[in-house]
C-alpha angles and dihedrals in degrees: 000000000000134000128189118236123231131225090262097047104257131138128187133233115228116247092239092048088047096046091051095047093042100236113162119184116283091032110144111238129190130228121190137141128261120184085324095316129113114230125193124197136161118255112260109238126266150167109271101214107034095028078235117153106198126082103013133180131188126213108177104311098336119097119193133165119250092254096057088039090059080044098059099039106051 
């Protein structure tokens, strides 16, 4: 597959890729290098405010763990 680059650097990702990895817009991707290459993955969730992974919960565009999330509502 290949994607033309605009003159402000963006690709972009074809509907059908999009829909089979489950990306959604504002979704946060990653680029990095590999052996030459760019690689693009989504981020892996977590917690916002403590970086945690486990027992996540998402509100809008914010995720927390559960823990953060009792902590802020008390």
């Amino acid at each position: 597959m290949e994607r033309q680059m605009d003159a402000l650097g963006r690709i972009v990702l074809p509907a059908g890729y999009r829909k089979q990895k489950n990306l959604q817009a504002g979704d946060v991707l990653c680029v990095d290098e590999q052996e030459g290459k760019l690689v693009i993955y989504p981020r892996k969730a977590r917690c916002a405010l403590c970086g945690g992974k486990k027992e996540l919960l998402s509100h809008g565009r914010h995720t927390l763990c559960e823990a953060c999330w009792k902590e802020l509502h008390i």
